[in-house]
N, C-alpha and C positions, 0 to 999 in steps of 0.2 A: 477552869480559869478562862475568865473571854480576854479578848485583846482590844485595844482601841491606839491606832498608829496614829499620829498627828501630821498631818499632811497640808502644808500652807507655806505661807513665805512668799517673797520675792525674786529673793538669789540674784540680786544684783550684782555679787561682788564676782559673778557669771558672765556677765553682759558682754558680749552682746547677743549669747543663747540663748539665755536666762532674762527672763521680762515678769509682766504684773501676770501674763497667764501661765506661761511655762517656767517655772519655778527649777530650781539646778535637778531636784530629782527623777523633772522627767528629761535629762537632757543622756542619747545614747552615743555614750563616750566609754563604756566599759566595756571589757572582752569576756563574753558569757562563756559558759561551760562547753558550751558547743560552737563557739569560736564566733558567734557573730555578736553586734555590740547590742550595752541592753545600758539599759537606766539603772543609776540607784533604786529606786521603787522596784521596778523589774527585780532586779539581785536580791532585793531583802525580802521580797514576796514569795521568790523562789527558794529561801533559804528556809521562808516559816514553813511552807511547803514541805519541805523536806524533814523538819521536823517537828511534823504533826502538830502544828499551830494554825494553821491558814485557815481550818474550818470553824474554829470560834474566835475569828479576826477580825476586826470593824473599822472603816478607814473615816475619820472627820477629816471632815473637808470643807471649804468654800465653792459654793456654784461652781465660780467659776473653773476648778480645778478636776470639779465630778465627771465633766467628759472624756477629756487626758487620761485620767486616771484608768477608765475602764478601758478605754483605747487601749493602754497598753498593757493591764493585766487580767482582762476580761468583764464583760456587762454582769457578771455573777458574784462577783464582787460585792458584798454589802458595804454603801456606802450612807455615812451621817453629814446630811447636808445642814452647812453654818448659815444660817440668814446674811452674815455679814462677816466681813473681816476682822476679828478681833485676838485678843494674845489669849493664849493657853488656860487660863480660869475658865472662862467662858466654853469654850473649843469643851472642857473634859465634863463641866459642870452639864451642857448638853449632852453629850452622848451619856454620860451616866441617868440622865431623866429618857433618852430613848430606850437603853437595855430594858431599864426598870418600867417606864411606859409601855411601851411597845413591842419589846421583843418576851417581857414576861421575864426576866432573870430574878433568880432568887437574891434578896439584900443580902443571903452569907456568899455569894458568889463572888471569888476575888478577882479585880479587875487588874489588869497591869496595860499601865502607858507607855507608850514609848515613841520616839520621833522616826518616821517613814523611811530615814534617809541613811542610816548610820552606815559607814563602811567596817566590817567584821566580817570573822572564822563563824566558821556556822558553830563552833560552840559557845558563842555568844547565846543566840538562842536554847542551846542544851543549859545553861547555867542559869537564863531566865527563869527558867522550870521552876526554879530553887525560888522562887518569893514568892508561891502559895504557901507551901508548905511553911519556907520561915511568916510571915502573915498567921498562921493557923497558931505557928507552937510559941508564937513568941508575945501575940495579942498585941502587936504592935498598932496602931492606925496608919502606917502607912511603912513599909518597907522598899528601899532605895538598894540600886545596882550601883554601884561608882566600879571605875575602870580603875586599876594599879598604872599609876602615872610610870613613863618611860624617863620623861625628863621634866626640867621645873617650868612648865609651859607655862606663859603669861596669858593663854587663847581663851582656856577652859575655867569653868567654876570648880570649888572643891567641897566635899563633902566631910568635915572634922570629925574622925569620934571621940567619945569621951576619954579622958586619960586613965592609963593604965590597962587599957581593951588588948587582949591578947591579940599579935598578930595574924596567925592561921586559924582561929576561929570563925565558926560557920559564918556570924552574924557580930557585928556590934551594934551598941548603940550610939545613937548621933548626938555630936556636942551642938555643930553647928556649920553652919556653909561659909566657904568665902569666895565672893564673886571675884575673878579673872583680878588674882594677886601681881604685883611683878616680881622679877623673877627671882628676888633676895625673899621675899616674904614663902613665895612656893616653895622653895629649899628649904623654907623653916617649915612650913605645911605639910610637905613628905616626910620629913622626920616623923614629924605626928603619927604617920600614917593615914592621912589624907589620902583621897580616892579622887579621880576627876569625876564630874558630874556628866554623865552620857543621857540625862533624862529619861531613864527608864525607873521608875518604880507601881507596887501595888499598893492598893488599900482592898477590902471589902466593900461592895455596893453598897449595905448599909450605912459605914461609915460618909461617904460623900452624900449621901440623898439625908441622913438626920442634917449634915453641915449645910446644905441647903433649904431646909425643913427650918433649922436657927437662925438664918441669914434672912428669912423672910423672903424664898426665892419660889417657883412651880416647881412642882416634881414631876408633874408630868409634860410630855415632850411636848405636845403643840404651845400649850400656854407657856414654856421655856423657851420656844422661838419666837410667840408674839413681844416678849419682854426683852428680845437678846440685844437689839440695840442698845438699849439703858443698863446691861450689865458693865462694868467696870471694866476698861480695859487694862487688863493686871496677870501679872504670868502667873501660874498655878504654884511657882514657887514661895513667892509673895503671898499670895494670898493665904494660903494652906500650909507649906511644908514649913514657912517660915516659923507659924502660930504655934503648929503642933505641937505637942508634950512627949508622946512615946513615937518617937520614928528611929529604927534599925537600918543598919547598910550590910549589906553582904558584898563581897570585891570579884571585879574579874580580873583574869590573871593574863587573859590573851589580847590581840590586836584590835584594835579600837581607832577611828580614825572620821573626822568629821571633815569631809569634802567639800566644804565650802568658797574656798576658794582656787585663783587658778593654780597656785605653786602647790598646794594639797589635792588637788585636783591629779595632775600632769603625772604624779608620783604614782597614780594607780593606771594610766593612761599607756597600755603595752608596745602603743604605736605612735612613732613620731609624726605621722601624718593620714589623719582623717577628710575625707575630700578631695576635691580636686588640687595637690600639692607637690611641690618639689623644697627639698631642702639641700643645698651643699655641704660636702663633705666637714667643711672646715665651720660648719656652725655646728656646738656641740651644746647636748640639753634643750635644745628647742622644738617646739611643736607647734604645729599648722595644725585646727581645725574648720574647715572649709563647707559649709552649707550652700554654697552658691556654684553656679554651673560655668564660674571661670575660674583662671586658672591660678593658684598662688605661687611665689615664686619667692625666697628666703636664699640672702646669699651674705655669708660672713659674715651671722651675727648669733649669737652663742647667750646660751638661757633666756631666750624669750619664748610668749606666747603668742602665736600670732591667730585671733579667733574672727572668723568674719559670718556672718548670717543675717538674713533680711533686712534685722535690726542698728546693722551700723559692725565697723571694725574696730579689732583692739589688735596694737600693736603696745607689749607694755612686755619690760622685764618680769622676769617670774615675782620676784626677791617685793619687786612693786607692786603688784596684782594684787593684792588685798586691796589698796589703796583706789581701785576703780571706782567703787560707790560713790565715793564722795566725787569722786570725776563727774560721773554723769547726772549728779543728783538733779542739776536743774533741766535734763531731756526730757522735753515734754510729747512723747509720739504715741500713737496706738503700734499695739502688737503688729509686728508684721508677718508672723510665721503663727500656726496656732494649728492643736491639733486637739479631734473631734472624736465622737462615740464613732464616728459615721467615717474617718480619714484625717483630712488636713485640706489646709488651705493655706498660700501664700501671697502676699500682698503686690504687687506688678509694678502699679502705681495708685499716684494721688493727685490731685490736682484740686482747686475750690478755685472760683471764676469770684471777677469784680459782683456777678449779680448774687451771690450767695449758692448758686448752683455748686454740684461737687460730684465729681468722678470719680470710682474708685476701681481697679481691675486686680482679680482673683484668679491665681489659676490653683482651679479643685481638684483634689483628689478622692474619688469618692471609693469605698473597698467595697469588691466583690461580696454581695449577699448584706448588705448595707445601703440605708437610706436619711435621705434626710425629713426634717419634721415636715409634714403638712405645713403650709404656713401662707401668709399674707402680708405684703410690706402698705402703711399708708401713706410712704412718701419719699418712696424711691421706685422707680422701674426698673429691671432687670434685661440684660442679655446674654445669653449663655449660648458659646460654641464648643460643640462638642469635638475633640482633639481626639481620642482613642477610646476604644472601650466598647461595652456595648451596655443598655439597660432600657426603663420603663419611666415615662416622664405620665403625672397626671397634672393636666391642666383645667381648673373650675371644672371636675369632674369629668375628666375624660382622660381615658388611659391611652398612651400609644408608644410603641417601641422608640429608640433612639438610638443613635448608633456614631461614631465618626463621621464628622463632615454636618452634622445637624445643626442648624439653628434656631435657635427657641426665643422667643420674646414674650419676657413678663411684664406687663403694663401694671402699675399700680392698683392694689387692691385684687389681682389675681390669685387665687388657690394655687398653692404647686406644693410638687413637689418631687423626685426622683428618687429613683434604685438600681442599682450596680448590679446585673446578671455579671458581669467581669468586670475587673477594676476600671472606672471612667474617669477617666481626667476631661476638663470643661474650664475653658476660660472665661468667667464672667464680669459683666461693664455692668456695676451699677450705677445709676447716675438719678437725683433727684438732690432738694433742698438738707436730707439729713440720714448720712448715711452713717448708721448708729447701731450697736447689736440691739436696742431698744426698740426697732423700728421692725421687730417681728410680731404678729400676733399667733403663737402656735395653736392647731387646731388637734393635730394627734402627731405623736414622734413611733408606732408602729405602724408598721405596712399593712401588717392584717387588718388595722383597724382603719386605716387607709382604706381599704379597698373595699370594705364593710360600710364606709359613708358614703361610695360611690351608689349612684343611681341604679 
């Protein structure tokens, strides 16, 4: 069985951690096993980990997401990069044209999808186990995990089976889904025996690559990325599970929990105060998480959240916190925090002048035995002060140490690029007409190959 995690979003209803690059699962707000905080991603990587899934695991992705990603669970990682932003048809309809293209997977090989982020018992994962084998003995086209609902949640979708399906039976078969009931219709839903929808199910390779083969789409990877823009943007639900004729569910019985927003969030959150924070006694339920290097301070006010980072603060009751998206929907800013194969970076300032000129300041973090891409800007200059650290800058081919206290100047159209012998932090002033992640031309993103184009 391979795996393919679905890894995308926004998670604005996050914000102000969570933006269009750092989406809620790479945000470290959990308490790992070893006491320090880790990501959703993190947690659920380490859980496939643990039970012997991680090495036929494939994470789709969007570009932009593919750095973060390795950043925090390793560059060994096999990742399926999305040409573009689109909903979950597309996202699976590709990675199923990469296995089958490029990785060689056999069509009877059964795939199971699943979204990156889920909070669960690591028998979540032991019970996934279970939709090969039902897949094999039940010749279903597609078999479905649904969670045994706790209560008549208005949040989640539901998964119906057909009437008369025995309770504790391995597998049933599916009537039909109903998306996010309120809360009179999901008490009649449970009854059924309805399951919430956790978006986890398998098919067979083959079955997706003929459904593609029908649709008149590539099966194989490249021409599936040249075409990806004009694919439909349409969830895999809609598109496929809806159509289907034979699809089976199997139930899980344990802890399931979608951390999407703050008040879901907080409940797994072991600490009332992340960063630089103080809370008074007499404020109960509330939580400070603090990314910035001043101080918060919370006095006699009881179930809120109070989240501040580069990105702008939330001060919002819990009970409200879902309701942030629509709050911000008209902010129009770039990321101000963003993190890389290579470290992170954090936004200082901004500033654009009456002549169209524009200033932007960075202060980088670059990690020990990490580099950045070779590269060339055509319309911005660069200054970089080196604050701690020590490493190896090349400029238009030529190597030389750097250290704390350096100063570097990149004129437009210069080769650069640097490497971290010990972690380097560097404050950098870019300034020109368009200061754009566009405004890169990369030449080579390894050092070895780096130092192999040197003279």
């Amino acid at each position: 069985m391979k795996l393919v995690l679905l890894s995308g979003g926004s998670g604005k209803r996050l914000w102000p951690l969570s933006n269009d690059m750092r989406s809620k699962q790479f945000l470290k707000v959990l308490r790992g096993k070893h006491g320090r905080l880790e990501s959703m991603v993190q947690r659920v990587w380490g859980q496939l980990s643990d039970a012997g899934l991680a090495r036929d695991a494939y994470i789709a992705t969007g570009r932009g997401q593919a750095d973060m990603l390795q950043s925090q669970i390793g560059s060994e990682v096999p990742v399926i990069i999305e040409p573009d932003r689109r909903d979950t048809f597309p996202a699976i309809a590709l990675a199923a044209t990469y296995l089958y293209s490029m990785e060689g997977v056999s069509l009877n090989e059964v795939i199971t999808i699943l979204p990156v982020d889920p909070y669960v018992e690591d028998s979540f994962f032991e019970k996934m186990k279970d939709l090969e084998q039902i897949i094999r003995d039940t010749g279903a086209e597609v078999a479905l995990m649904g969670v045994r609902p706790t209560c008549p949640s208005e949040k989640y979708g539901y998964i119906v089976p057909e009437e008369g399906a025995v309770r504790d039976a391995a597998w049933k078969r599916v009537s039909h889904f109903a998306e996010k009931p309120c809360e009179e219709k999901a008490e009649e839903l449970i009854g059924q025996q309805a399951l919430w929808n956790c978006g986890v199910f398998a098919f067979k390779l083959d079955y997706l690559i003929n459904l593609l083969i029908a649709k008149g789409l590539p099966i194989q990877y490249e021409a599936m990325a040249k075409v990806y823009d004009s694919l439909p943007s349409i969830s895999f639900d809609y598109e496929v599970l809806e159509k289907a004729k034979r699809l089976v569910v199997t139930s899980y019985e344990g802890c399931w929990k979608d951390l999407g927003t703050w008040n879901t969030l907080t409940e797994e959150v072991q600490v009332d105060v992340i960063g630089k924070g103080t809370i008074s006694p007499d404020s109960h339920g509330t939580h400070v998480i603090n990314e910035l290097d001043i101080p918060v301070a919370v006095l006699g006010v009881s179930n809120v959240i109070v989240s501040v980072s580069p990105d702008g603060i939330l001060v919002s009751d819990k009970h409200a916190s879902p309701r942030v998206k629509e709050l911000i929907k008209n902010l129009d800013q770039r990321p101000m925090y963003e993190e890389r194969r290579w470290g992170s970076y954090r936004v200082l300032d901004y500033k654009r002048f009456p002549d169209g000129q524009e200033v932007l300041t960075k202060r980088i973090v670059i990690s020990a035995g990490r580099n950045l891409s070779y590269q060339l800007h055509e319309k911005r200059s660069e200054v970089w002060t080196v604050i701690s650290g020590y490493g190896q800058v090349v400029l238009n081919e030529r190597i030389h140490p750097v250290r704390a206290g350096d100063v570097l100047k990149i004129p437009v159209g210069t080769r650069h690029s640097i490497r971290a012998t010990e972690d380097l932090e560097i404050i950098e002033v870019q300034s020109g007409s368009e200061l754009t992640e566009e405004d890169i031309v990369r030449l080579s993103s390894s050092w070895d190959e780096i130092i192999l184009m040197l003279p």
